[in-house]
C-alpha positions as CSV (number, residue, x, y, z in Angstrom):
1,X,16.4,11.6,4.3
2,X,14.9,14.0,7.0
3,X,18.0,13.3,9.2
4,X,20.1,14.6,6.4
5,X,18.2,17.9,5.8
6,X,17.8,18.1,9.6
7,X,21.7,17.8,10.1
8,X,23.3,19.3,7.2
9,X,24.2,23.0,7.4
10,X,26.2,23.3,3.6
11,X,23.8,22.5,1.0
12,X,26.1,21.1,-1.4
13,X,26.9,18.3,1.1
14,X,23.5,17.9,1.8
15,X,23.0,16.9,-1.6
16,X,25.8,14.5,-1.6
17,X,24.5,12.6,1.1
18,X,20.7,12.2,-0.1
19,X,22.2,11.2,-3.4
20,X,23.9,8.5,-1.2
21,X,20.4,7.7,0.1
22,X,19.0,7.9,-3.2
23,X,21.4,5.1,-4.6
24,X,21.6,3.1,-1.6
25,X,17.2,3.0,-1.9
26,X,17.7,2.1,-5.8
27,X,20.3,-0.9,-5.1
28,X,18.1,-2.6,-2.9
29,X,15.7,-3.7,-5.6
30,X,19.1,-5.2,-7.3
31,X,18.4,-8.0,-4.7
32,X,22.0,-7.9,-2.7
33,X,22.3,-7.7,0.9
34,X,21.3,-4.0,2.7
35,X,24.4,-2.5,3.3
36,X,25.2,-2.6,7.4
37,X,23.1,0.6,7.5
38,X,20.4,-0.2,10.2
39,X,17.5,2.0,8.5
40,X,18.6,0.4,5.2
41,X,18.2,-3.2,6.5
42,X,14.6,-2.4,8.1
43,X,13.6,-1.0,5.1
44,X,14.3,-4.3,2.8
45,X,12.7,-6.4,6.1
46,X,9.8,-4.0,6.6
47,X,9.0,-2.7,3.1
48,X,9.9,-3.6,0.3
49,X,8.1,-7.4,0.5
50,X,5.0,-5.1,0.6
51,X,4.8,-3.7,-2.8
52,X,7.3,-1.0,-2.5
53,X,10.6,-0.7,-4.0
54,X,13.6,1.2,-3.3
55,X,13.1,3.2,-6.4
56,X,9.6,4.4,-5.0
57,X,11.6,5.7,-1.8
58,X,14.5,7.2,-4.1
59,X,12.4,9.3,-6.0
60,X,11.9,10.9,-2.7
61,X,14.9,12.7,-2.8
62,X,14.4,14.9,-4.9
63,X,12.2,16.6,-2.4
64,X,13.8,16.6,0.6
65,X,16.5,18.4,-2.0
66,X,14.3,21.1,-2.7
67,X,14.8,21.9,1.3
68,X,18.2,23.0,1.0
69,X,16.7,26.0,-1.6
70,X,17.7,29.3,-0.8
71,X,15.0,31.6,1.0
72,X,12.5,32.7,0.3
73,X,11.2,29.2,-1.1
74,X,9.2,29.6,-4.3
75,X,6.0,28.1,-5.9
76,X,8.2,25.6,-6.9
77,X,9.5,24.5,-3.7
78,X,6.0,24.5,-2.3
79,X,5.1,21.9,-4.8
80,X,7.8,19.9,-4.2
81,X,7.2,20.0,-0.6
82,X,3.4,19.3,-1.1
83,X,4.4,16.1,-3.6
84,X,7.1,15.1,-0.6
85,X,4.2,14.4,1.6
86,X,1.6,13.3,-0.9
87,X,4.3,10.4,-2.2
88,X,5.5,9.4,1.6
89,X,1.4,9.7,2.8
90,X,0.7,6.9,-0.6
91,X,3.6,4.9,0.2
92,X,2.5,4.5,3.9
93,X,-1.2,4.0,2.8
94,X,0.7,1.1,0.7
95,X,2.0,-0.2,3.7
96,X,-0.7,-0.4,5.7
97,X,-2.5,-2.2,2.6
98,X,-4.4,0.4,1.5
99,X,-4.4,3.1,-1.5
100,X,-6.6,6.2,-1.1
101,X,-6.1,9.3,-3.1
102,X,-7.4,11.3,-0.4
103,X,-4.4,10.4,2.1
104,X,-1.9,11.1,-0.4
105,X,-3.8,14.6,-1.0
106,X,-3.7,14.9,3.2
107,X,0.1,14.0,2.9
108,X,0.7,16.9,0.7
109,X,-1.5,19.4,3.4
110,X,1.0,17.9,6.3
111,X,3.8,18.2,4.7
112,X,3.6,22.2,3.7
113,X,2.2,22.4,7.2
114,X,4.9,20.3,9.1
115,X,7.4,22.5,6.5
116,X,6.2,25.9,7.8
117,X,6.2,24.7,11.6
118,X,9.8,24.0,10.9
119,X,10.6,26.8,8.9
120,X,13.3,29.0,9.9
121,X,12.4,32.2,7.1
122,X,9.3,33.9,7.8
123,X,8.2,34.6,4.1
124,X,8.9,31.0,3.5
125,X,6.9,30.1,6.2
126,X,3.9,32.4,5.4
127,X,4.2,31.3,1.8
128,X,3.5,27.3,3.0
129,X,1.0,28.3,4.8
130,X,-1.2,30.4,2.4
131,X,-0.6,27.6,0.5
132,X,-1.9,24.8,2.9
133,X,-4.7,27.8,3.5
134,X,-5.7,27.2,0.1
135,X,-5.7,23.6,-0.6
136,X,-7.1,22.7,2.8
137,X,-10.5,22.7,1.7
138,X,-10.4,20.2,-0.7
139,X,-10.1,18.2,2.3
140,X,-12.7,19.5,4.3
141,X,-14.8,16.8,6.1
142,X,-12.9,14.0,4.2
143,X,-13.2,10.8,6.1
144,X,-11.0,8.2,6.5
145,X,-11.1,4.4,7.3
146,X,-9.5,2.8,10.7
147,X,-6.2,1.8,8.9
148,X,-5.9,5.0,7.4
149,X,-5.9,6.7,10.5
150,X,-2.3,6.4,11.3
151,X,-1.8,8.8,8.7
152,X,-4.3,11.0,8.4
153,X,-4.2,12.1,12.2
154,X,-1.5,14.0,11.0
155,X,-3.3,15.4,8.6
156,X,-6.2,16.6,11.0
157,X,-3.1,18.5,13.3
158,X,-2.3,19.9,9.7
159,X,-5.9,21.3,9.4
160,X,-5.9,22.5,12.9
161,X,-2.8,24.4,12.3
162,X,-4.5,26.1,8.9
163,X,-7.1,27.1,11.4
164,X,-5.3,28.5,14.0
165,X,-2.1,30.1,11.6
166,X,1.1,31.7,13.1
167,X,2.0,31.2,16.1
168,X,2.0,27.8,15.8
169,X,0.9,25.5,18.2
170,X,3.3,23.9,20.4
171,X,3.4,20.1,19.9
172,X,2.0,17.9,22.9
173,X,-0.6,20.5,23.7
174,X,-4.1,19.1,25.3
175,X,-5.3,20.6,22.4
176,X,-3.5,18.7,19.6
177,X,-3.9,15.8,21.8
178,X,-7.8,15.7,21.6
179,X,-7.5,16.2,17.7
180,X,-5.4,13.3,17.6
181,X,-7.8,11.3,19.0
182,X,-11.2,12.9,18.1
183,X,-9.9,11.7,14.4
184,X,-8.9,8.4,15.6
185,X,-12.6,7.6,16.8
186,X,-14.0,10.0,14.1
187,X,-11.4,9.5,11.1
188,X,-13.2,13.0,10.0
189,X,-11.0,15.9,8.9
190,X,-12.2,19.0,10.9
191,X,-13.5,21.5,8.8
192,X,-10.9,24.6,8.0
193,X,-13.1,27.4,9.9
C-alpha cells in the first residue's frame, strides 16, 4: 500500500487502487488461490499461516488513505498515521511470534516520524513532529527483547529524530548507523533529551 501512496499523484485514483489492495487482502482469507500478484502470493506463503489474516492487513488501508488528505494534515490525520504504524509494528511483532504493547506504541512513534521525514508540507511536517515530540516519552528507556529488535530499531532512529528535529537526518549516516546497532545489542530506546 506504500507503493500506491508513493506513486499516485490524483488522490481519487489513489484510493481506487488501495481499495483494490484492500479487497485483494480480504479475499485471501476466502481460501482461493493469490491472484498472480507477486506481493499477494508472498503474503498467503509468508503470513497469513502465522496468525494473520488478510482482513488484519486490509484494515490498513484506511491509513495509508488518510495520506492522500489535503495539507495541512490535521489531528486526525496524525492519528491515523500514528495507528498506521502501531497496527503494522503489532502485526510484525505477530510475525516474529511475539505480541508486545510497547512495539506497537513504538510503531505509532515511527510512523509520524518516518511521515514527517517524508513530508512534502512544512506545517504538516512540523505538526507530526510536535506530535511524535510529545508521545516520545512514553517510550523513553523502554526495552525490548532480541526478536523485537527488528522492529524497534526503527523506533530508536524515530527517537533520535525527535531529538535532533528539523533538518532531518540524512539516512545512512554513521550516526544513524550506531543507533541501529547500539539498540540491537542494547534493545534500549534512547532517552528523548
Amino acid at each position: 500500500m506504500g507503493d500506491v501512496v508513493r506513486t499516485t499523484t490524483e488522490p481519487q485514483l489513489g484510493a481506487i487502487r488501495l481499495a483494490w489492495w484492500r479487497e485483494r487482502l480480504e479475499a485471501l482469507d476466502e481460501g482461493g488461490a493469490a491472484p498472480a500478484e507477486p506481493r499477494l502470493q508472498a503474503v498467503r506463503r509468508a503470513i497469513l499461516f502465522r496468525g494473520i489474516q488478510g482482513h488484519d492487513l486490509a484494515v490498513l488501508e484506511g491509513a495509508w488513505l488518510r495520506l492522500f488528505d489535503p495539507f495541512p494534515w490535521t489531528a486526525e490525520t496524525s492519528e491515523a498515521i500514528w495507528f498506521r504504524g502501531n497496527l503494522l509494528f503489532g502485526l510484525g511483532a505477530k510475525v516474529l511470534g511475539q505480541t508486545d504493547e510497547r512495539i506497537q506504541a513504538a510503531g505509532g512513534l515511527w510512523s509520524l516520524i518516518d511521515c514527517a521525514r517524508h513530508c512534502s508540507d512544512s506545517e504538516s511536517r512540523a505538526m507530526l513532529l510536535l506530535q511524535g515530540r510529545n508521545f516520545a516519552p512514553r517510550l523513553v528507556d523502554a526495552r525490548f527483547p532480541p526478536d523485537l529488535r527488528p522492529l524497534s530499531m526503527l523506533a530508536a532512529l524515530a527517537m533520535r529524530d525527535v531529538k535532533r528535529g528539523e533538518p532531518f537526518e540524512p539516512e545512512g549516516t554513521p550516526g544513524r548507523a550506531l543507533a541501529i546497532l547500539r539498540h540491537r545489542v542494547g534493545g534500549k530506546l534512547p532517552r528523548r533529551s
